[in-house]
MISEBA-290520 format. One line per 10 residues: number of its first residue (from 1); their letters; for each residue x, z, y of C-alpha. Coordinates in pm, 1 decimal. Example, Ala and Ser with C-alpha at 12.3 -4.5 7.8 and 13.67 -1.06 7.14 Angstrom:
# MISEBA-290520
1> as> 1230.0:780.0:-450.0  1367.0:714.0:-106.0
This chain:
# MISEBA-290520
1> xxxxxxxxxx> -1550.0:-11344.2:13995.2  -1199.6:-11447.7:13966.7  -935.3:-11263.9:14254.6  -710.8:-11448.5:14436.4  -335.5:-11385.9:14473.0  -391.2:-11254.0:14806.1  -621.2:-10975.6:14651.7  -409.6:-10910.1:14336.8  -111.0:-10866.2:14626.7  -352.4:-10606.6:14790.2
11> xxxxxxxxxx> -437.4:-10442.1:14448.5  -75.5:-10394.9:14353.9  20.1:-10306.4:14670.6  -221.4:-9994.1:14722.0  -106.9:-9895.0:14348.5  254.0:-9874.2:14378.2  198.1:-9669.6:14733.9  -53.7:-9436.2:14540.3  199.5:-9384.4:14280.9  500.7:-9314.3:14521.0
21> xxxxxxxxxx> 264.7:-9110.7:14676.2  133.5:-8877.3:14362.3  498.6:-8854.4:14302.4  589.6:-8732.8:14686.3  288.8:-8501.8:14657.3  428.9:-8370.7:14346.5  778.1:-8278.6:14420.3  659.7:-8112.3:14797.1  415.1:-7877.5:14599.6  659.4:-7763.5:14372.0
31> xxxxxxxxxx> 648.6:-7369.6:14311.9  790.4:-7141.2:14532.7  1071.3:-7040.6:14307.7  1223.5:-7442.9:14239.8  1211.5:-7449.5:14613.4  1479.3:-7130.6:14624.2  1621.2:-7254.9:14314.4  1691.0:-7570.6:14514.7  1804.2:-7360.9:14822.0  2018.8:-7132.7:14598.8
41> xxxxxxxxxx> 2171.9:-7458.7:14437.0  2230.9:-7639.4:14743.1  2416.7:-7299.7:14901.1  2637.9:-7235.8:14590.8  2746.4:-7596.9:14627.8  2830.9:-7571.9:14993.8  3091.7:-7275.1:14910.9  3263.1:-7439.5:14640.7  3312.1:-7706.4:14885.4  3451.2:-7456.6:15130.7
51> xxxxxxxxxx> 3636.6:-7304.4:14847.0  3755.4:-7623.6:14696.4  3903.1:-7749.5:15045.9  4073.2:-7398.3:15176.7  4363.5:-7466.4:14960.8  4440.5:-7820.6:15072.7  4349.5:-7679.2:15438.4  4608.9:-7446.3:15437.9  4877.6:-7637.3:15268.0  4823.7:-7934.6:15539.5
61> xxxxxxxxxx> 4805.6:-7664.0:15823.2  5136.3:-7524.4:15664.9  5279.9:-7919.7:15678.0  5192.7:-8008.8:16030.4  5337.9:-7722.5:16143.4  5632.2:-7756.8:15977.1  5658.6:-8143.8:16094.1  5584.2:-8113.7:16460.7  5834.5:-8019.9:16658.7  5782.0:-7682.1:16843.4
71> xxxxxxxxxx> 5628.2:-7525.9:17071.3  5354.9:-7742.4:16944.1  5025.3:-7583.4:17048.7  5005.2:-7853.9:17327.7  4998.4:-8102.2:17129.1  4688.9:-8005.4:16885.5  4412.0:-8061.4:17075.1  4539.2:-8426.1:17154.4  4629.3:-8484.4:16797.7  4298.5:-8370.6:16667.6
81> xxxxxxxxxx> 4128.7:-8572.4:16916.8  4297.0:-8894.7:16794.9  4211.2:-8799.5:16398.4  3854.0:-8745.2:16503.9  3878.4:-9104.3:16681.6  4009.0:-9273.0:16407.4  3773.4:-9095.7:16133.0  3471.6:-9257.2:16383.1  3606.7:-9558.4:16377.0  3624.6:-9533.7:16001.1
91> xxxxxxxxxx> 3291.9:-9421.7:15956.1  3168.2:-9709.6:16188.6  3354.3:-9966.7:15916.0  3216.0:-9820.5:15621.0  2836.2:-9787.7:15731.9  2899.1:-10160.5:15866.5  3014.8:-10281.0:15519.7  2828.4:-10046.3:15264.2  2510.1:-10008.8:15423.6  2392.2:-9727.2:15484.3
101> xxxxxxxxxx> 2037.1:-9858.4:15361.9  2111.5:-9921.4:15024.5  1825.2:-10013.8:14799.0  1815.2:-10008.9:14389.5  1696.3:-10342.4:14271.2  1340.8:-10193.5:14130.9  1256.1:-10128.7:14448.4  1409.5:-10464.1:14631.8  1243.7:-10654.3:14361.7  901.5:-10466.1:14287.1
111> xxxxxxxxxx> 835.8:-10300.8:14629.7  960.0:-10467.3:14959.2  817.9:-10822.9:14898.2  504.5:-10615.1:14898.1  296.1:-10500.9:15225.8  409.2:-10132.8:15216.3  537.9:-9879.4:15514.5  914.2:-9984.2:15541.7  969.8:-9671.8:15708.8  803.5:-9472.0:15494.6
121> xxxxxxxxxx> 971.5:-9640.2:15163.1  1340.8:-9662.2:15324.3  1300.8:-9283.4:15443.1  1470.3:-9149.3:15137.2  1717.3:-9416.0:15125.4  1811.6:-9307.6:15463.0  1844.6:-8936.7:15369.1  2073.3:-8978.9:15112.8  2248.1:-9206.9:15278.6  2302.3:-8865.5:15596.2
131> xxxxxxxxxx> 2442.5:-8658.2:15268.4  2664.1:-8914.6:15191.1  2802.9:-8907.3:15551.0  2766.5:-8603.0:15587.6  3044.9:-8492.1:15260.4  3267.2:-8715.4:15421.2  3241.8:-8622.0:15745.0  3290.1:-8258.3:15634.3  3607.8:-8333.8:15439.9  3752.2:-8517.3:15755.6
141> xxxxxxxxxx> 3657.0:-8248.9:15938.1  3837.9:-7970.8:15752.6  4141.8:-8169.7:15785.5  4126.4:-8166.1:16125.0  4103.9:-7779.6:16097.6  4360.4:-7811.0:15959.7  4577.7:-7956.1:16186.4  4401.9:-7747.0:16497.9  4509.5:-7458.8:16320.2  4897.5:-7636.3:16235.6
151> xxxxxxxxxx> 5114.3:-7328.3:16110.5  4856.1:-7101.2:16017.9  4639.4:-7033.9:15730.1  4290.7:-7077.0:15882.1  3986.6:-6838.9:15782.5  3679.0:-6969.3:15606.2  3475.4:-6947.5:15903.9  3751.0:-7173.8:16096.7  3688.3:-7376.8:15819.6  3335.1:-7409.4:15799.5
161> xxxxxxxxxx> 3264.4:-7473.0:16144.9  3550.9:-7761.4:16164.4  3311.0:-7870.0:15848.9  3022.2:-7854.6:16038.9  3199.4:-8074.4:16343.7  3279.8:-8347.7:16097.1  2919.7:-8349.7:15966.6  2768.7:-8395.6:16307.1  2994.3:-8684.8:16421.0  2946.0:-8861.5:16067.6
171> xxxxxxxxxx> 2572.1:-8848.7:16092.8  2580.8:-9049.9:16457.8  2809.7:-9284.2:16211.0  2573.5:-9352.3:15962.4  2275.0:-9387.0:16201.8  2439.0:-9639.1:16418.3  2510.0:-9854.0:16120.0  2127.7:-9845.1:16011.5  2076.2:-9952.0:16386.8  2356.6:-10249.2:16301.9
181> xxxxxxxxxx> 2163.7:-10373.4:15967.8  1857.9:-10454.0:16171.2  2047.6:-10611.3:16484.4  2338.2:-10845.5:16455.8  2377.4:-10741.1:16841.3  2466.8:-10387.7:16719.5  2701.9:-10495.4:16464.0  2901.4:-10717.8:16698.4  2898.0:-10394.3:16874.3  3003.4:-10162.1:16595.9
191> xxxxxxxxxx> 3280.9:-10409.7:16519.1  3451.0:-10412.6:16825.5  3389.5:-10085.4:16891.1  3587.3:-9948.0:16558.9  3841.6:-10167.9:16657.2  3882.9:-10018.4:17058.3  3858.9:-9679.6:16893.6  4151.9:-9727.3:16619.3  4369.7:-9877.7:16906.1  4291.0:-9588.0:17075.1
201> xxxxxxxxxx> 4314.0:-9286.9:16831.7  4679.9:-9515.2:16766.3  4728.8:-9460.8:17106.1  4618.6:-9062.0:17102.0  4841.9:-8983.4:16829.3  5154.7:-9163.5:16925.7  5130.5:-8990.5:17269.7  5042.8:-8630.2:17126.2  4904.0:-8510.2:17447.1  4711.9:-8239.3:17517.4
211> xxxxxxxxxx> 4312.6:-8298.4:17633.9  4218.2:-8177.3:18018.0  4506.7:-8350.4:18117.4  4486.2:-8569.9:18421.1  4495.7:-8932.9:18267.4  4651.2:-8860.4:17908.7  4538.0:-9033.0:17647.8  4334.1:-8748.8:17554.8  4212.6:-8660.1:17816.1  3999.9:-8987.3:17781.0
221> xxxxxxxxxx> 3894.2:-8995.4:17485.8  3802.5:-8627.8:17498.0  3515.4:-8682.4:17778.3  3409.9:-9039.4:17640.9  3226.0:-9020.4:17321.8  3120.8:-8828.6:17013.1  3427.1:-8927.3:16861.0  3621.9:-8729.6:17122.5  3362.7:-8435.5:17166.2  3411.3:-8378.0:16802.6
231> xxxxxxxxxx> 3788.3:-8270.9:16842.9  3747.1:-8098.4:17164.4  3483.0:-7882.5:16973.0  3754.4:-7853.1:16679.5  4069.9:-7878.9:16870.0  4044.6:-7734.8:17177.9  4042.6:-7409.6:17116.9  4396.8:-7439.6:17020.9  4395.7:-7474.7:17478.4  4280.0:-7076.0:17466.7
241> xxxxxxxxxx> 3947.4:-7197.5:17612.2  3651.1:-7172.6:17421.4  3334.7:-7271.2:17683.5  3453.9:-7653.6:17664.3  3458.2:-7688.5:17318.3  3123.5:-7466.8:17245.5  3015.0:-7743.3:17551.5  3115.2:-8043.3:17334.6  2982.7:-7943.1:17035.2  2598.4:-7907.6:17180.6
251> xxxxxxxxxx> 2689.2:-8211.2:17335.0  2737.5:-8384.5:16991.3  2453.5:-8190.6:16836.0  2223.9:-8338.5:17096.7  2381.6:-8705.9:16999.1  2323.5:-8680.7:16680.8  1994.1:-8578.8:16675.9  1935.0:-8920.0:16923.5  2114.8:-9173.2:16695.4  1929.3:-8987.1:16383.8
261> xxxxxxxxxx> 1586.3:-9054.8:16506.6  1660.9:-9373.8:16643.8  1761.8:-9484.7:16302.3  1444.7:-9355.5:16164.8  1222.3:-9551.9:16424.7  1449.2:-9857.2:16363.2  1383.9:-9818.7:15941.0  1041.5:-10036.2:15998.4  1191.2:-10317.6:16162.3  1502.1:-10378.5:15921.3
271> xxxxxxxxxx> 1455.0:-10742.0:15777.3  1440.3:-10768.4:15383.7  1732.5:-11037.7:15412.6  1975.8:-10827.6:15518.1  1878.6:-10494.3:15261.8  1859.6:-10776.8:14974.2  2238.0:-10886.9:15118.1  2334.3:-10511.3:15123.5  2124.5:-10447.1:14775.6  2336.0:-10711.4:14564.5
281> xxxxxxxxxx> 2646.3:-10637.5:14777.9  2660.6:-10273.3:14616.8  2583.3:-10369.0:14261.0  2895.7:-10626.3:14270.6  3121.8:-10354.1:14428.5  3018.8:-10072.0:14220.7  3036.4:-10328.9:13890.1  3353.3:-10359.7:14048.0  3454.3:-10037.1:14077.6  3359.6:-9914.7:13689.6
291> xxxxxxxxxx> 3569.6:-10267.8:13554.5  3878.7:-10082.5:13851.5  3883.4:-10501.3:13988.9  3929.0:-10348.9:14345.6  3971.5:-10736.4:14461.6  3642.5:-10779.8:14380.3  3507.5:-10504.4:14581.5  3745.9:-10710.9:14850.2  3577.1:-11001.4:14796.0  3192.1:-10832.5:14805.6
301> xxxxxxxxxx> 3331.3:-10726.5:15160.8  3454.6:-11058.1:15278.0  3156.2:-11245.3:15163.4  2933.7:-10990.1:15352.5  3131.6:-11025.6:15692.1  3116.1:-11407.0:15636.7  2725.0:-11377.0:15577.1  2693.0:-11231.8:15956.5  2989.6:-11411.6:16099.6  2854.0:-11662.1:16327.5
311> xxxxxxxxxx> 3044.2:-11941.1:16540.7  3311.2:-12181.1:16449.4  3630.2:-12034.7:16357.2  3939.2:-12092.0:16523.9  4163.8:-12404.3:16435.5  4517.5:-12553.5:16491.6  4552.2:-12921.1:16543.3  4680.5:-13126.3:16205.8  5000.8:-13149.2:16187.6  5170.1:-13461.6:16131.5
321> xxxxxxxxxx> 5409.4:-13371.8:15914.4  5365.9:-13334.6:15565.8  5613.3:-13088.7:15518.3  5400.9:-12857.8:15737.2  5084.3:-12935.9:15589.1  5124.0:-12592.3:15357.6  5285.5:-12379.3:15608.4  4935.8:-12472.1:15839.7  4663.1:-12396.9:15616.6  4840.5:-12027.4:15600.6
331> xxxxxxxxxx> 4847.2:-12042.3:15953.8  4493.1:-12156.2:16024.9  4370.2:-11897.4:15724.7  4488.8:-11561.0:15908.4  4432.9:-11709.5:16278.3  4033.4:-11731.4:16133.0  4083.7:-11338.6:16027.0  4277.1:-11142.4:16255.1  4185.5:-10848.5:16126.6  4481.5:-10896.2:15861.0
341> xxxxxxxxxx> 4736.2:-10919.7:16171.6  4632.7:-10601.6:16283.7  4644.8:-10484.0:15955.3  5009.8:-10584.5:15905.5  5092.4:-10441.3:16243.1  4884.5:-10121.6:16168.1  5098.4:-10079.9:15856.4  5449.4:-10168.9:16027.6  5368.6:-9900.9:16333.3  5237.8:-9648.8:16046.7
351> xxxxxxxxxx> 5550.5:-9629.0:15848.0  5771.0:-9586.0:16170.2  5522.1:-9257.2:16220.0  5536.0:-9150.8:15891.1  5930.9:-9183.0:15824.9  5971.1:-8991.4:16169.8  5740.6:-8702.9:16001.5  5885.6:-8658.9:15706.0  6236.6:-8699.6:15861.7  6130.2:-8399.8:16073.8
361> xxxxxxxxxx> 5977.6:-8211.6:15756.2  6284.1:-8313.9:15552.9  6567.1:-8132.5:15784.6  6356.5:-7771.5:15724.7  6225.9:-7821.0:15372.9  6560.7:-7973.7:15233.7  6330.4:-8180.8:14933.4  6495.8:-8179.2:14612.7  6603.7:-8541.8:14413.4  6219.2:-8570.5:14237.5
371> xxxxxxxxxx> 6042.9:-8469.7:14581.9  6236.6:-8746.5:14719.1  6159.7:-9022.7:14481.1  5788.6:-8960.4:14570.8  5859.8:-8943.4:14923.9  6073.6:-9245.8:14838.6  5785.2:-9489.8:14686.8  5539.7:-9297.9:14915.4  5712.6:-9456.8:15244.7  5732.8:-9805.5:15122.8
381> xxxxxxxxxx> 5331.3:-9821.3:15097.2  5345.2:-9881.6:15449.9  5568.4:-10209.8:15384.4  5350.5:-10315.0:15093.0  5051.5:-10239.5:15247.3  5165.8:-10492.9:15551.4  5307.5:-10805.6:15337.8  4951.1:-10748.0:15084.0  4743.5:-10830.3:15422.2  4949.1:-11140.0:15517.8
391> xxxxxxxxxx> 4901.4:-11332.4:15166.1  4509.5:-11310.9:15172.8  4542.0:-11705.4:15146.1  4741.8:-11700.7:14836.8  4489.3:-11431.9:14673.6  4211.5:-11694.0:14749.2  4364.1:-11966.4:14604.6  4424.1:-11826.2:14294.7  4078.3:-11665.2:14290.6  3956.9:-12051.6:14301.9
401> xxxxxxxxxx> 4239.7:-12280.8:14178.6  3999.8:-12570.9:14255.1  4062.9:-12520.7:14619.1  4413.4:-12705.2:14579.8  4300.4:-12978.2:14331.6  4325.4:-13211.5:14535.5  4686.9:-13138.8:14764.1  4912.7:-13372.1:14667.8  5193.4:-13122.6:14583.3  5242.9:-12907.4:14286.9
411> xxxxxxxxxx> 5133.4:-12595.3:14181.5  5476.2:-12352.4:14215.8  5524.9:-12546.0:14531.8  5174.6:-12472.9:14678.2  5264.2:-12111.5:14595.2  5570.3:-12050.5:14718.5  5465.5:-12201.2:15028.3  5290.6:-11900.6:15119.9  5600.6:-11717.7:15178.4  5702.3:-11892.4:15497.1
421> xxxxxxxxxx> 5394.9:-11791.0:15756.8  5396.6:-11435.5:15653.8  5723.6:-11365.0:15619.6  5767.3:-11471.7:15975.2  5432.9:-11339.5:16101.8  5528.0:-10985.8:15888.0  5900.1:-11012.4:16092.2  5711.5:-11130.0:16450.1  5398.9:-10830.1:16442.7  5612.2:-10595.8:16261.7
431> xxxxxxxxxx> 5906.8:-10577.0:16427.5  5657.4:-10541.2:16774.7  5443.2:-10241.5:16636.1  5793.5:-10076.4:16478.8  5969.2:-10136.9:16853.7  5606.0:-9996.8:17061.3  5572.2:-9666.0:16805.0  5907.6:-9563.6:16809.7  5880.7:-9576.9:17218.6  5521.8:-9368.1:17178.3
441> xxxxxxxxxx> 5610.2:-9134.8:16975.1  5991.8:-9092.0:17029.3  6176.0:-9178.3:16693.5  6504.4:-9177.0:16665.5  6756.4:-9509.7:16696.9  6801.2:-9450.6:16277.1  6359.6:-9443.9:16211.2  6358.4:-9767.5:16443.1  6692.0:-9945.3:16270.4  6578.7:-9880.2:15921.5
451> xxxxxxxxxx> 6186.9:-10009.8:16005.8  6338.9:-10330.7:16141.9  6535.9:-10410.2:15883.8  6228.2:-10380.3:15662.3  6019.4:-10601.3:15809.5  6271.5:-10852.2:15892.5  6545.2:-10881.0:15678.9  6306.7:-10746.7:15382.9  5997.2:-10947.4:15480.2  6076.1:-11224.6:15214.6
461> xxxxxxxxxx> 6076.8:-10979.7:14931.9  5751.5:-10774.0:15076.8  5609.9:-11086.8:15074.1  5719.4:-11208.9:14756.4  5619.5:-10863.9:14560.9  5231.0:-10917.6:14715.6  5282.0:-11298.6:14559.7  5334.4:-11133.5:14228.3  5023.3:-10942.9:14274.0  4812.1:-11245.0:14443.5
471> xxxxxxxxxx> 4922.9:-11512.3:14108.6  4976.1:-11252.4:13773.5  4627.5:-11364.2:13676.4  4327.2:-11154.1:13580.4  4329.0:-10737.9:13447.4  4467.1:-10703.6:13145.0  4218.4:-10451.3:12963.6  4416.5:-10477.3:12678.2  4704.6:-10238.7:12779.2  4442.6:-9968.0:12812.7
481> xxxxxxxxxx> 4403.8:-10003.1:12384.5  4744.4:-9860.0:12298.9  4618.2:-9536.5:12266.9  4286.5:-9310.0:12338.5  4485.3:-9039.5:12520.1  4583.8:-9013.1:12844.3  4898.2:-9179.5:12851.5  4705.8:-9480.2:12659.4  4656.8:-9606.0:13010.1  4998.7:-9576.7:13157.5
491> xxxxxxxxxx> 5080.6:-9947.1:13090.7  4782.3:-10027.2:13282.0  4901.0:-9844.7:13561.0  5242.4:-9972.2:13565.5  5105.1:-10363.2:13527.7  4880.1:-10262.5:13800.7  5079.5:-10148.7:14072.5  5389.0:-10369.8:13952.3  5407.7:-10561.3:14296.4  5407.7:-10197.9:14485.6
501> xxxxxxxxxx> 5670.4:-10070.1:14224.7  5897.8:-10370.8:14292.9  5852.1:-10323.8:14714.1  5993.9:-9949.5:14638.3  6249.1:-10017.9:14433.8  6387.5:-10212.0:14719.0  6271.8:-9999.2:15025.4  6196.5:-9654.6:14859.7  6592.4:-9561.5:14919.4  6683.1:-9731.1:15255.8
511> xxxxxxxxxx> 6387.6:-9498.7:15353.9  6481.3:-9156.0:15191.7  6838.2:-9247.8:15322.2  6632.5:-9296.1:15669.8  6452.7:-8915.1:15642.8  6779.1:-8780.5:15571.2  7081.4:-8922.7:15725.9  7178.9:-8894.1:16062.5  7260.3:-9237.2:16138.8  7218.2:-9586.0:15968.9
521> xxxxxxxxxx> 7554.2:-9682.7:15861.3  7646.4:-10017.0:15713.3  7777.4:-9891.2:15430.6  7641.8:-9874.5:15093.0  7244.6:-9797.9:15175.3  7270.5:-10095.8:15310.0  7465.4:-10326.8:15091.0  7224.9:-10166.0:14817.0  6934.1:-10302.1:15039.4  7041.8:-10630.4:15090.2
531> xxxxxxxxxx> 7131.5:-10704.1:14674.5  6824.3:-10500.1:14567.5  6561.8:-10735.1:14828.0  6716.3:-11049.6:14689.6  6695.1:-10983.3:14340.4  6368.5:-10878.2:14385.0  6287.2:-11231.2:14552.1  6476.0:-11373.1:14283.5  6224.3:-11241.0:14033.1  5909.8:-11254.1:14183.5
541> xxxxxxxxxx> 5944.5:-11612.0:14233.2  6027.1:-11665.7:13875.9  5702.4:-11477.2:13753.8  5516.0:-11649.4:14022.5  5635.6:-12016.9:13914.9  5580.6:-11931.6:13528.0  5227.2:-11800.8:13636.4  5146.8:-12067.5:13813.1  5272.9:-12326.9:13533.1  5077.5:-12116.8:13250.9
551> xxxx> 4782.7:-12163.9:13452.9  4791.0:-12469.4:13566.3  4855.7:-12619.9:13175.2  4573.0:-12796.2:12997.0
């Protein structure tokens, strides 16, 4: 008797679940003494965590209390509140892009087209996708120890419980983006909702207040979510009280345990489409990530948000010009994606924070000339970090030259096109985020002066140092051949970050001079700024025409 497919589909079915199950039964009837073994292992590993993260703990403790300005203990709790708010809302964006479900391709290839318990097969998946969570959650949690405990050294069981915090508001993380792979209802949700919370936590920090206020910032956050329940449990303490916090803390144990098994109930109804998406999403990023092409983990993200995007996208009327024909498809490009405006504003309002911290730390620490050369390159990230956000267009036409085959202008032209829209959107959003932080948080005239001339009179080299890195082409792997040591890979790393080396040799001393100085003079900081930002336009065009030209030649 011959057997049809249907029956051979049965056969193979019942054979692969007998297998995974032999191999289930196996490992839960191992001997007593691989069980402590396992226990013994996993314990050892949790201390030198704890271990490994006291040092940095105390050394950031030692920092924030050195940066904010004193009596500061009623400002912690708010501040801790607005770090746990924006570590949700990064959570939130990671489970949304990277999973959590994440299956190998044996099993998305061999095993889900066949009619097996989803639940039961995804279980482990879902498991190790809660450890995952949970390391990261710990990690932001111990940093927000370490700001509760801001001029102190805290103790290891300080430590561990702020550990413990973070791992109970990363689990409601990861279990509310299992909920959003099944349900494009929840994402929509999960997106918006990271986005509310980052304005927010923005909002939390720049005011610094203290929670159980009446109407602080805080004080809102504190009594709306997990997200604020997690740094009333860590931070408020630092109040004297301790009943609220112990009170917040059951209160996101309890949550937890809710979005946990409602993630687990929801692992039987996730559709093979989307864990197939997710499956071959991860293999390009992590290929990605061994060949360090971080724009093509970018572009495994993008094409994954434009998989569950749904609607028409927003659109300017043609122009009838065609002059303006360039400067429009840059426009049209970002309007579809605001996310990058934010971005560029996030950056802008982050560097006006960050200057006014380490001008604070700078005037008791008195940095030496190496410290500030870091400190130096390490403040104009924030610039870079803006322009890079407003030249996504350029970075996708040179990941598909074919896109402008047909424009009837040429290639250098087509490229330096993209330095009017962002230069004036980086000037517009920047200058408005610089103006709003410096009122939050209360920066001095000099933190606000030297921000807005950044973003304004330096927006045309920002923007022209993230051209560099949109056009130079693709890695070089060949740098990393000039020697097998460890400073083989140094020109690497200098041809890498050449477009962020070129942003701080224009802004890294405008800024130190910024940290330091008591006023913004118009002296020779300045006139160094000015030369320094056009020569730096000067020659990023020049690379970006002759890289252009070599590409576009037959």
């Amino acid at each position: 008797m011959e057997l049809t497919d249907s029956q051979l589909d049965v056969d193979t079915a019942r054979e692969a679940v007998e297998e995974l199950r032999r191999t289930r039964a196996r490992r839960a009837a191992r001997p007593v003494g691989d069980r402590a073994q396992q226990i013994w292992i996993t314990l050892i590993s949790a201390a030198l965590l704890v271990s490994m993260v006291a040092g940095p703990v105390g050394t950031l403790s030692r920092l924030v209390g050195a940066v904010l300005p004193h009596p500061h203990e009623g400002r912690l709790p708010g501040l801790v509140v607005g770090l746990t708010t924006l570590g949700t809302a990064g959570l939130l964006r990671l489970s949304l892009w990277l999973g959590p479900i994440v299956l190998p391709a044996p099993e998305l290839s061999w095993l889900l087209p066949l009619p097996v318990d989803r639940r039961w097969l995804l279980r482990p998946r879902l498991s190790a996708a809660l450890v995952a969570a949970g390391t990261a959650g710990a990690l932001l949690g111990a940093g927000c120890g370490a700001v509760a405990a801001a001029g102190s050294r805290p103790g290891p069981v300080g430590i561990v419980l702020a550990m413990v915090v973070g791992l109970l508001l990363a689990w409601p993380a990861a279990a509310v983006g299992v909920l959003a792979e099944g349900s494009a209802r929840w994402a929509r949700l999960v997106r918006g909702g990271s986005t509310l919370l980052t304005l927010a936590g923005l909002v939390d920090l720049s005011a610094g207040q203290q929670p159980l206020g009446i109407g602080t910032p805080a004080d809102v956050l504190a009594a709306s979510g997990p997200w604020g329940w997690a740094g009333w449990a860590i931070g408020g303490t630092a109040g004297g009280s301790a009943v609220l916090p112990l009170l917040a803390a059951l209160a996101l144990a309890g949550t937890t345990a809710l979005a946990v098994t409602a993630a687990d109930r929801s692992l039987a109804t996730l559709p093979a489409g989307e864990l197939a998406l997710r499956s071959r999403a991860a293999g390009r990023a992590h290929l990605g990530l061994l060949l360090l092409d971080f724009r093509q983990i970018a572009l495994v993200a993008q094409a994954a948000a434009r998989a569950r995007r749904t609607g028409p996208g927003l659109r300017l009327p043609m122009p009838r010009s065609r002059l303006l024909v360039l400067p429009w498809r840059d426009a049209v490009a970002l309007l579809r994606r605001p996310g990058r405006l934010f971005a560029a504003a996030a950056w802008s309002a982050g560097t006006v924070a960050l200057l006014h911290a380490t001008r604070l730390w700078a005037g008791q620490a008195h940095p030496g000339p190496l410290t500030a050369a870091w400190l130096g390159c390490l403040l104009s990230l924030g610039p870079h970090l803006a322009a890079t956000a407003l030249v996504e267009p350029a970075r996708e036409e040179s990941d598909r030259p074919a896109r402008t085959a047909l424009l009837p202008f040429s290639p250098a032209r087509i490229a330096l096109s993209h330095l009017v829209v962002p230069s004036a959107l980086l000037a517009l959003l920047g200058a408005a985020a610089a103006i709003a932080t410096a009122l939050l948080i209360g920066a001095p005239d000099i933190v606000l002066r030297t921000v807005l001339l950044l973003v304004t009179a330096g927006a045309p080299a920002g923007i022209g140092a993230a051209l560099l890195g949109a056009y130079r082409g693709p890695l070089r792997y060949e740098l990393l051949a000039v020697s097998a040591d460890w400073y083989g890979a140094v020109p690497f790393v200098l041809w890498y970050c050449a477009p962020a080396l070129v942003t701080a040799a224009v802004a890294a001393p405008l800024l130190w001079h910024a940290a330091t100085a008591a006023a913004l003079t118009s002296g020779t900081t300045v006139a160094q700024f000015a030369v320094s930002a056009v020569l730096a336009l000067a020659v990023t065009v020049r690379h970006v025409i002759r890289s252009v030209n070599r590409r576009a030649a037959p």
